[in-house]
Jmol script that loads the backbone (N, CA, C; Angstrom):
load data "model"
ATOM      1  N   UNK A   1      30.204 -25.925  10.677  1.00  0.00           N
ATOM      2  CA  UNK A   1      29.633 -25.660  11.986  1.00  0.00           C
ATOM      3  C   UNK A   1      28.484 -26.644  12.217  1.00  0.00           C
ATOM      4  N   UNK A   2      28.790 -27.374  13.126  1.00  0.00           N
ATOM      5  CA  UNK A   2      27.587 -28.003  13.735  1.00  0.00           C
ATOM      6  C   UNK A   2      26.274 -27.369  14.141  1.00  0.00           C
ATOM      7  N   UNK A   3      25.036 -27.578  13.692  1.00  0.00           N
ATOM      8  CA  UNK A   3      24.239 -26.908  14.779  1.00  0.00           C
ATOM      9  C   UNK A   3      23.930 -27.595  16.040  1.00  0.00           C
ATOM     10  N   UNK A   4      22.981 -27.039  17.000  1.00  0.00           N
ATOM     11  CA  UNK A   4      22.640 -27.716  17.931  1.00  0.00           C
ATOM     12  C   UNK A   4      21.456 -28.878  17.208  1.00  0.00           C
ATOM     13  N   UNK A   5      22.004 -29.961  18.397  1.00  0.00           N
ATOM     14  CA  UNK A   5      21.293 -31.086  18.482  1.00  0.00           C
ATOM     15  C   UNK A   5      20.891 -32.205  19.922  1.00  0.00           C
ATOM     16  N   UNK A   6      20.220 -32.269  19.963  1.00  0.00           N
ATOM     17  CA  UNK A   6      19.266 -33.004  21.355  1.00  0.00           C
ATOM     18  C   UNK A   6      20.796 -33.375  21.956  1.00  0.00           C
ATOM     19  N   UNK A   7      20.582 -33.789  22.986  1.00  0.00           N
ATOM     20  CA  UNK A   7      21.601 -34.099  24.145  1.00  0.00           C
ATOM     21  C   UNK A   7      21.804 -35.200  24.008  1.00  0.00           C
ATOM     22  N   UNK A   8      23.529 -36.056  23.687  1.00  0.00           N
ATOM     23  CA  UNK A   8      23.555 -36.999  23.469  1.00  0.00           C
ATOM     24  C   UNK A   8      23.388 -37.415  21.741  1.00  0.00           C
ATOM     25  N   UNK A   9      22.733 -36.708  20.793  1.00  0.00           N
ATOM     26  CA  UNK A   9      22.428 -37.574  19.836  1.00  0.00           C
ATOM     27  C   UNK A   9      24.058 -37.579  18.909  1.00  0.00           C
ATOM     28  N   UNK A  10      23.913 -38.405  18.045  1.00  0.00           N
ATOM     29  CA  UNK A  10      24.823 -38.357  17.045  1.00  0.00           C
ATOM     30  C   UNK A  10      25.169 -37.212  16.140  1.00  0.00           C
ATOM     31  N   UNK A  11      26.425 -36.591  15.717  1.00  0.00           N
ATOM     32  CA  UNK A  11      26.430 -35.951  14.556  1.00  0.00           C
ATOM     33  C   UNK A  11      25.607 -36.269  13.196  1.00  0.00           C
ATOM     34  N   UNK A  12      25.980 -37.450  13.015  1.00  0.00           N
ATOM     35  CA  UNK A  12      25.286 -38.017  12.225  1.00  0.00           C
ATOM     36  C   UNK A  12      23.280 -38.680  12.263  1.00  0.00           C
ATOM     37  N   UNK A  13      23.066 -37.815  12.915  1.00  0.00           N
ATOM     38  CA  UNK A  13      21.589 -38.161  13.158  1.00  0.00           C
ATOM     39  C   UNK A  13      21.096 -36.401  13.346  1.00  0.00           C
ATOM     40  N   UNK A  14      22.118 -36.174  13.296  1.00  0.00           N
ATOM     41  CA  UNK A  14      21.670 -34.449  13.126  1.00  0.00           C
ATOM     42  C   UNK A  14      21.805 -33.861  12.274  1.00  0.00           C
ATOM     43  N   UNK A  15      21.214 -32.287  11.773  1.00  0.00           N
ATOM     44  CA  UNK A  15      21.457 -31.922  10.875  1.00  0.00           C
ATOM     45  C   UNK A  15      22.886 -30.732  10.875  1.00  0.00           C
ATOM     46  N   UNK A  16      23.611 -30.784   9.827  1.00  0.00           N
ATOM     47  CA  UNK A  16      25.125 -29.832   9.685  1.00  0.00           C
ATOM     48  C   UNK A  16      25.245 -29.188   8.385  1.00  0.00           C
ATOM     49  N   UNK A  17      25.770 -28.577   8.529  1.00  0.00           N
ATOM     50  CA  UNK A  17      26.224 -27.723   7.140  1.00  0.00           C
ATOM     51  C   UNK A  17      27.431 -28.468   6.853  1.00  0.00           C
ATOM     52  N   UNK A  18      27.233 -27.787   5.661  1.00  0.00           N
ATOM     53  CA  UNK A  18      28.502 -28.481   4.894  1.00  0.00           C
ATOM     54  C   UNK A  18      29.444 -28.732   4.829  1.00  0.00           C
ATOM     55  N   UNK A  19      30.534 -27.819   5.835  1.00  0.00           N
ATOM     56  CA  UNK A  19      31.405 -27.089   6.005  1.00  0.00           C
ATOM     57  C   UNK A  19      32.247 -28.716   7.195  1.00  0.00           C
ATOM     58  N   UNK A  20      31.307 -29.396   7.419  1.00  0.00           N
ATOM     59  CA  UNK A  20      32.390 -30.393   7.788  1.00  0.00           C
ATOM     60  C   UNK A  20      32.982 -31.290   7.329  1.00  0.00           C
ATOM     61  N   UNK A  21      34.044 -31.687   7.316  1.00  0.00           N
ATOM     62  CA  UNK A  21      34.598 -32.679   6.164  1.00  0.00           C
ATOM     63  C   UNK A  21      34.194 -34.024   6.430  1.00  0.00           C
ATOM     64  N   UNK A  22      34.033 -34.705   5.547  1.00  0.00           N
ATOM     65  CA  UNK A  22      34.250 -36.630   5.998  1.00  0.00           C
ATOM     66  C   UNK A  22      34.838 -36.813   7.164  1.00  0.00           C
ATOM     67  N   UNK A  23      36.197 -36.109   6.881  1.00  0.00           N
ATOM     68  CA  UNK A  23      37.482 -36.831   7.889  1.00  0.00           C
ATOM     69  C   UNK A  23      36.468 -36.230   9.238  1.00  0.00           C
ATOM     70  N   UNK A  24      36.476 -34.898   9.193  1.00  0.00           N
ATOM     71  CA  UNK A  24      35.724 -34.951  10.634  1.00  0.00           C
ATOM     72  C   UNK A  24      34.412 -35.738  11.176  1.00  0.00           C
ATOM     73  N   UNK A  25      33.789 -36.135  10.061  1.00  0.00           N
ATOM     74  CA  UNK A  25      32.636 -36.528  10.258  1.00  0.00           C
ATOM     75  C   UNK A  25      32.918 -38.168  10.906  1.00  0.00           C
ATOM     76  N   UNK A  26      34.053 -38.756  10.368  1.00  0.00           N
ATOM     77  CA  UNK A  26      34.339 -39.955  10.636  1.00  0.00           C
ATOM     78  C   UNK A  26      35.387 -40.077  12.046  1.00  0.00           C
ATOM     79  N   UNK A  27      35.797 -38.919  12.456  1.00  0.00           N
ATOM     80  CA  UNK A  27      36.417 -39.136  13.911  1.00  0.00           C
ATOM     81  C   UNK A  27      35.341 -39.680  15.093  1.00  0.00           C
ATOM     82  N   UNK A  28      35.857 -40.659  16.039  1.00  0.00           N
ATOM     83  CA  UNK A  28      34.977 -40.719  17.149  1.00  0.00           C
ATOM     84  C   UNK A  28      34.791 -39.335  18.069  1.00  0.00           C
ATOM     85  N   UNK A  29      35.378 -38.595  18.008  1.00  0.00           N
ATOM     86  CA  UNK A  29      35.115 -37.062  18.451  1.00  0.00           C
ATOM     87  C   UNK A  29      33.845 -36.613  18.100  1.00  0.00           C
ATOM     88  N   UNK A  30      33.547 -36.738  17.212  1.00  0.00           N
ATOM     89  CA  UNK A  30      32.290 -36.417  16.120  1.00  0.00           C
ATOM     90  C   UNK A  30      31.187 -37.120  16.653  1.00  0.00           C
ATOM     91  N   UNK A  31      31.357 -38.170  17.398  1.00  0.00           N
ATOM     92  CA  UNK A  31      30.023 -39.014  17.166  1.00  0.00           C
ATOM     93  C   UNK A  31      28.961 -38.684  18.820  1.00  0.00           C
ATOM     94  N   UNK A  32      29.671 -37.854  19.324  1.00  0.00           N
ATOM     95  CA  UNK A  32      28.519 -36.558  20.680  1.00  0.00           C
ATOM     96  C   UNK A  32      29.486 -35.997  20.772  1.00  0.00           C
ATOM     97  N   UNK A  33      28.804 -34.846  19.951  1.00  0.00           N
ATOM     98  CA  UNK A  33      29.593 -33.336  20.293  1.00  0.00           C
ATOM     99  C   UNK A  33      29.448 -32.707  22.101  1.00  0.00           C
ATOM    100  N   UNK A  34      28.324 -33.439  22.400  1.00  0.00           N
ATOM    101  CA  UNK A  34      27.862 -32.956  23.715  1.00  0.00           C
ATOM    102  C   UNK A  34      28.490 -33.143  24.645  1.00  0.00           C
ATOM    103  N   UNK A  35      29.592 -34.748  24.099  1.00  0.00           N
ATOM    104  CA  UNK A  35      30.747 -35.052  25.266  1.00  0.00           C
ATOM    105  C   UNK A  35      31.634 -33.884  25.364  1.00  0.00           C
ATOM    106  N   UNK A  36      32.313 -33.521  23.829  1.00  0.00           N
ATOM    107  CA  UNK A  36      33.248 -32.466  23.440  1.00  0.00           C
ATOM    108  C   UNK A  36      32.995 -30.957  24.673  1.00  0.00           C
ATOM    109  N   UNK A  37      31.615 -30.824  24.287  1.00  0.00           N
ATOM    110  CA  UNK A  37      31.281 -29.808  25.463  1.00  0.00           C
ATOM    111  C   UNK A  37      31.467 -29.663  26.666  1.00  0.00           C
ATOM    112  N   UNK A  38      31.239 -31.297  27.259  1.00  0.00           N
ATOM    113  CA  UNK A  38      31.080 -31.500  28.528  1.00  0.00           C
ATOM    114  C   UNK A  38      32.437 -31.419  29.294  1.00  0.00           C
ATOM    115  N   UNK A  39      33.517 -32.313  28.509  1.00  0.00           N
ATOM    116  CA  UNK A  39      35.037 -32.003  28.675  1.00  0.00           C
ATOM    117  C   UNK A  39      35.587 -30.503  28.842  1.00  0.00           C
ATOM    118  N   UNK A  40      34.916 -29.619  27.554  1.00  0.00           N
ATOM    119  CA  UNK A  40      35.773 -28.767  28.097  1.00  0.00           C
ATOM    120  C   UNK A  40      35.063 -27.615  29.604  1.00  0.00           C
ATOM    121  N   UNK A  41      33.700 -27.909  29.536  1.00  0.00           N
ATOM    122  CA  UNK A  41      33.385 -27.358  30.544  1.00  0.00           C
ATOM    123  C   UNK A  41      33.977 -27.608  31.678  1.00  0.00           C
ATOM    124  N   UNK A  42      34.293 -28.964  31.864  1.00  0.00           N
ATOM    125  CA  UNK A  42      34.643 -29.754  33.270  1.00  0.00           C
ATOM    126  C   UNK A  42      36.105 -29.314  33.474  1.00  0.00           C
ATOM    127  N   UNK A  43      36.971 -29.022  32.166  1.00  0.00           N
ATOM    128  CA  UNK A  43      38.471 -28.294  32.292  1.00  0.00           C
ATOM    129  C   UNK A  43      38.361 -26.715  32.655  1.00  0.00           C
ATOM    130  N   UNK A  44      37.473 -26.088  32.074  1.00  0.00           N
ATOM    131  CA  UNK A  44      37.383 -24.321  32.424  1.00  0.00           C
ATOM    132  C   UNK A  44      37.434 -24.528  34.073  1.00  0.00           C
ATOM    133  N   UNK A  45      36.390 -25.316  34.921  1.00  0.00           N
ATOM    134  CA  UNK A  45      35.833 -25.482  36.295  1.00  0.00           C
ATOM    135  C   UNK A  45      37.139 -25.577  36.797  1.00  0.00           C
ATOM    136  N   UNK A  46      38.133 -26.980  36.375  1.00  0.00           N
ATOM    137  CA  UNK A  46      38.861 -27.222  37.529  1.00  0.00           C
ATOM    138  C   UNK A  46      40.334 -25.829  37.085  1.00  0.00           C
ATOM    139  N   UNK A  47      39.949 -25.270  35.892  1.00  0.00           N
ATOM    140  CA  UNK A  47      41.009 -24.214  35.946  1.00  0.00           C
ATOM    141  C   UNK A  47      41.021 -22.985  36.293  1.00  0.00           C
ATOM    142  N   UNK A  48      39.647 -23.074  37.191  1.00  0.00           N
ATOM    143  CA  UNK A  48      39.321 -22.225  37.797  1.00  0.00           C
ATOM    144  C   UNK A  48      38.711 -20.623  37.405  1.00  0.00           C
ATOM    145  N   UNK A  49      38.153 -20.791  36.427  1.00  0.00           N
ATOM    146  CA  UNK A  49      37.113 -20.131  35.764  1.00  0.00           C
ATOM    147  C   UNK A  49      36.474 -20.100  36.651  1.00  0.00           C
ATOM    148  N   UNK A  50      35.693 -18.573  36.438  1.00  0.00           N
ATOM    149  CA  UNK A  50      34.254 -18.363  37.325  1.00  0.00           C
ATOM    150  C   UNK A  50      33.330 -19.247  36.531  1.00  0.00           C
ATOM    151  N   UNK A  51      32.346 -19.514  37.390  1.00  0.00           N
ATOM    152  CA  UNK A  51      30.944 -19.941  36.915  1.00  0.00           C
ATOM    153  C   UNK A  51      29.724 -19.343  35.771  1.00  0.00           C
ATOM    154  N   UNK A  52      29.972 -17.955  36.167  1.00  0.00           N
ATOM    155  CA  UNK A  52      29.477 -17.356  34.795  1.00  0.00           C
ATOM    156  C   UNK A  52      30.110 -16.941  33.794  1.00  0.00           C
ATOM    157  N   UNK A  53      31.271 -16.637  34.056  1.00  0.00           N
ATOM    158  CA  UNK A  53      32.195 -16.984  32.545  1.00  0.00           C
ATOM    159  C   UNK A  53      32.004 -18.230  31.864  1.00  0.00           C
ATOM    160  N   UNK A  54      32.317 -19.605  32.949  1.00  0.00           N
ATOM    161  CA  UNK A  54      32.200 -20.973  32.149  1.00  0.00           C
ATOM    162  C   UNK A  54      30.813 -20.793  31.404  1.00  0.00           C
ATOM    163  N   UNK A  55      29.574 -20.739  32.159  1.00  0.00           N
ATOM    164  CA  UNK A  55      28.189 -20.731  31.998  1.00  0.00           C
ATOM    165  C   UNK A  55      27.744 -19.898  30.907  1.00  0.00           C
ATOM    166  N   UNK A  56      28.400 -19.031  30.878  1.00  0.00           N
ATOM    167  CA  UNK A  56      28.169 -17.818  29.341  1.00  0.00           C
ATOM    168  C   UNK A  56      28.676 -18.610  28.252  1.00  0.00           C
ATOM    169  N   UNK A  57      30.140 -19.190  28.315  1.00  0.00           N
ATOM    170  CA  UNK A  57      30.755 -19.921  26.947  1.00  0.00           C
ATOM    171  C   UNK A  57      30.056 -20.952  26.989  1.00  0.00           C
ATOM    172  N   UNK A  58      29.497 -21.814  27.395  1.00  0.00           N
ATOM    173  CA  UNK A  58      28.326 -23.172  27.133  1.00  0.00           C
ATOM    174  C   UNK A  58      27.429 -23.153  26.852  1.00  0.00           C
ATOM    175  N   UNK A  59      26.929 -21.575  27.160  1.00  0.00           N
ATOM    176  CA  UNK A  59      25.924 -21.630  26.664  1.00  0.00           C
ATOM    177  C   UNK A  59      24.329 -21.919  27.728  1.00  0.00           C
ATOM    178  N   UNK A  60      24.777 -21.911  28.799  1.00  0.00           N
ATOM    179  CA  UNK A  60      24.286 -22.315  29.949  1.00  0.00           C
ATOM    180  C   UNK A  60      23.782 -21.256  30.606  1.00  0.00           C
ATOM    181  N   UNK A  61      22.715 -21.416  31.950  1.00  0.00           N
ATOM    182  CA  UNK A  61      22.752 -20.590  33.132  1.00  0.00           C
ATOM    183  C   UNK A  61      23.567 -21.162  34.094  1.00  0.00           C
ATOM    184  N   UNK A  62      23.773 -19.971  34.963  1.00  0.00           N
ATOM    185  CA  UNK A  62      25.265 -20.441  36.272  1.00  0.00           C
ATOM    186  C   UNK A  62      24.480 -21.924  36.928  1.00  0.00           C
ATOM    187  N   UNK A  63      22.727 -21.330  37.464  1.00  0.00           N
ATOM    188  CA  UNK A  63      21.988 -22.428  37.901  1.00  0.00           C
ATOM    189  C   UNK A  63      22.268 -23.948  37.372  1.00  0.00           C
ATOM    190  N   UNK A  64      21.627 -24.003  36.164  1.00  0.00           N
ATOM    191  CA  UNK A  64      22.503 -25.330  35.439  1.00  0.00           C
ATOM    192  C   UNK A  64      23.890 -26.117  35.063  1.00  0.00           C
ATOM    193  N   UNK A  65      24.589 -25.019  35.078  1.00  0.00           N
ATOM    194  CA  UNK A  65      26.091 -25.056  35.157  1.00  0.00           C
ATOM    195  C   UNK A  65      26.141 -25.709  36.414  1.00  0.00           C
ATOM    196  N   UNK A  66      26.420 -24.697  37.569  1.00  0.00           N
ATOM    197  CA  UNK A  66      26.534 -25.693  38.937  1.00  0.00           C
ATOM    198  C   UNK A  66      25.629 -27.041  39.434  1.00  0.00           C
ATOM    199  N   UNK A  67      24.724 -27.259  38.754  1.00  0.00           N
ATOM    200  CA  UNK A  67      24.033 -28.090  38.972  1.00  0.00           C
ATOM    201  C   UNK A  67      24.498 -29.384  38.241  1.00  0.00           C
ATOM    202  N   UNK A  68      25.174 -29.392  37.023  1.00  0.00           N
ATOM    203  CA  UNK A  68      25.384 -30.129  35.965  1.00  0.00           C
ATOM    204  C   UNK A  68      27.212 -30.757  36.636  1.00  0.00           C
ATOM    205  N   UNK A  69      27.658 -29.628  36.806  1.00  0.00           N
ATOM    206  CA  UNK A  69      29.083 -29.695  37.197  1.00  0.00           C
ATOM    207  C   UNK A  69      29.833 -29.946  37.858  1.00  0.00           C
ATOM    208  N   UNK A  70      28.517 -29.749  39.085  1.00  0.00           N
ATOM    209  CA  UNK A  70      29.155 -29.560  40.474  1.00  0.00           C
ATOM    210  C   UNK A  70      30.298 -30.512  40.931  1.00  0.00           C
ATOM    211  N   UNK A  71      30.469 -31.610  40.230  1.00  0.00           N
ATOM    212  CA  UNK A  71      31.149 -33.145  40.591  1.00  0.00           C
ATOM    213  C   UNK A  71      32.456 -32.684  40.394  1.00  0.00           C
ATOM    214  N   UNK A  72      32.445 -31.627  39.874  1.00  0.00           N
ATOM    215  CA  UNK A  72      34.002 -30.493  38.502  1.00  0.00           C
ATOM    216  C   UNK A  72      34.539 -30.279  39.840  1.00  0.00           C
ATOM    217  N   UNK A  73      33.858 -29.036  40.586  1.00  0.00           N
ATOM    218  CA  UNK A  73      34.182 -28.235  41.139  1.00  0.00           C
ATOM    219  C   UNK A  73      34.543 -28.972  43.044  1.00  0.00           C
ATOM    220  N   UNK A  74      33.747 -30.279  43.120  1.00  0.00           N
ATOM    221  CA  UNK A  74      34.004 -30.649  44.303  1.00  0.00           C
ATOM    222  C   UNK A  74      34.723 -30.701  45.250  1.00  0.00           C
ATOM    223  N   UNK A  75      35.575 -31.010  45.723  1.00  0.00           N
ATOM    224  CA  UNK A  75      37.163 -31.272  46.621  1.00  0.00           C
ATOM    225  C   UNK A  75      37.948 -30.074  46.208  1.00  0.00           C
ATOM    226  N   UNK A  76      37.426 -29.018  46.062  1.00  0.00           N
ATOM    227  CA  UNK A  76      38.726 -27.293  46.146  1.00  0.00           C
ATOM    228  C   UNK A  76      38.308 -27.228  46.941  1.00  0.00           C
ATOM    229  N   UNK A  77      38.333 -27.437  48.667  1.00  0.00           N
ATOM    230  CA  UNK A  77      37.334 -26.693  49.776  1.00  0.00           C
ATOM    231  C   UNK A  77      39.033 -26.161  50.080  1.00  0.00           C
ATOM    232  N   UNK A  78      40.123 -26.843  50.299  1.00  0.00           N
ATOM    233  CA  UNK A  78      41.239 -26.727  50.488  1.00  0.00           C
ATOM    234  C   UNK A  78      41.643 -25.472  49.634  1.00  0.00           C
ATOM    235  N   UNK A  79      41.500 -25.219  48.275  1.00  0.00           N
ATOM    236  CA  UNK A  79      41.987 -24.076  47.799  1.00  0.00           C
ATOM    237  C   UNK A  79      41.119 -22.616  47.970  1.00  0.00           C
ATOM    238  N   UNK A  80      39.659 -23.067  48.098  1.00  0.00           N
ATOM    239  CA  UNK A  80      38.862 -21.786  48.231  1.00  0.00           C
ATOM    240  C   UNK A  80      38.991 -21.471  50.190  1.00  0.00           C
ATOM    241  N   UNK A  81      39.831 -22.606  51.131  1.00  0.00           N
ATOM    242  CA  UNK A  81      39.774 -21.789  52.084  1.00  0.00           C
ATOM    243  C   UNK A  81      41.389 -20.822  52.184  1.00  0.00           C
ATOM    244  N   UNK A  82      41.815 -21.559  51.597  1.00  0.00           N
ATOM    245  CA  UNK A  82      43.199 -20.935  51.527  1.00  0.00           C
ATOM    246  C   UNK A  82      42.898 -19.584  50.284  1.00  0.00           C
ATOM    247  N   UNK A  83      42.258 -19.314  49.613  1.00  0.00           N
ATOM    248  CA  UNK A  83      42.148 -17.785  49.313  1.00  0.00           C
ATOM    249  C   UNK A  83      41.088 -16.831  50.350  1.00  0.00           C
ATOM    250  N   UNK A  84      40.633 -17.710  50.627  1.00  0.00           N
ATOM    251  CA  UNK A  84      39.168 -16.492  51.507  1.00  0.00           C
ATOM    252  C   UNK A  84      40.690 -15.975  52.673  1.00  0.00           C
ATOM    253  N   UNK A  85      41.493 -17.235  53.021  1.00  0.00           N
ATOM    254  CA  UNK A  85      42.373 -16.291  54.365  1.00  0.00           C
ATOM    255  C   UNK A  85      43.045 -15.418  53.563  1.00  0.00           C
ATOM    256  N   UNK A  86      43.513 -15.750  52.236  1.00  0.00           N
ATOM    257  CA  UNK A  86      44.666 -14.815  51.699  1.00  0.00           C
ATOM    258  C   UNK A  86      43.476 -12.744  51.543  1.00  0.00           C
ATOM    259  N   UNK A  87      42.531 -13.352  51.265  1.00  0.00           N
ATOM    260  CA  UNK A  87      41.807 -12.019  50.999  1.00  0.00           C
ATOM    261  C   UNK A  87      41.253 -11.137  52.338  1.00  0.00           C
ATOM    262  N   UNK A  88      41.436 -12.359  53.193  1.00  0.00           N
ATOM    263  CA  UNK A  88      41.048 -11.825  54.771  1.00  0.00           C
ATOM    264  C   UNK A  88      42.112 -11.113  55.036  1.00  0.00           C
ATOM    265  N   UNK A  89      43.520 -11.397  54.942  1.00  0.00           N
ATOM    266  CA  UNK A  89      44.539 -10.791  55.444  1.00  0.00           C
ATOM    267  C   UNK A  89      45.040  -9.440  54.735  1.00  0.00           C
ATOM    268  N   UNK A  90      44.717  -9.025  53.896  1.00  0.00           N
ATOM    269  CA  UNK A  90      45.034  -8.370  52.967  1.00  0.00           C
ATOM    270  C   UNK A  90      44.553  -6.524  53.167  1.00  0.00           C
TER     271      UNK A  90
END
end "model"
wireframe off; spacefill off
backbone 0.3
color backbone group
């Protein structure tokens, strides 16, 4: 398990337990975990996860989440108007 480390820094400039192997240590995956994060946050958004669900698993507030993300969530105006009618009609 990785712990946390500053934004951006290296695995290797941080401190880890033991528990990771070489091989992982030597993937470019490894070398900002923070990207790793950032990816999958930006996939929960466009798969349409709520905001405080995403924001709870990151570790985040919704505030920072949408603030950080917002670029994720941009261009659905087309799908969020097409549910507000589906819930209007209903």
């Amino acid at each position: 398990m990785v712990e946390r480390s500053r934004i951006g820094a290296s695995v290797h400039d941080s401190r880890c337990c033991s528990t990771i192997s070489a091989f992982s240590l030597a993937s470019p995956l490894a070398a900002r975990p923070y990207d790793l994060r950032h990816a999958a946050v930006s996939l929960w958004l466009d798969a349409d996860v709520h905001a405080p669900e995403a924001a709870e698993r990151a570790g985040h507030g919704v505030d920072v989440l949408l603030k950080v993300y917002a670029k994720c969530i941009d261009g659905q105006r087309g799908v969020a108007s097409g549910r507000i009618l589906e819930a209007l009609s209903q």
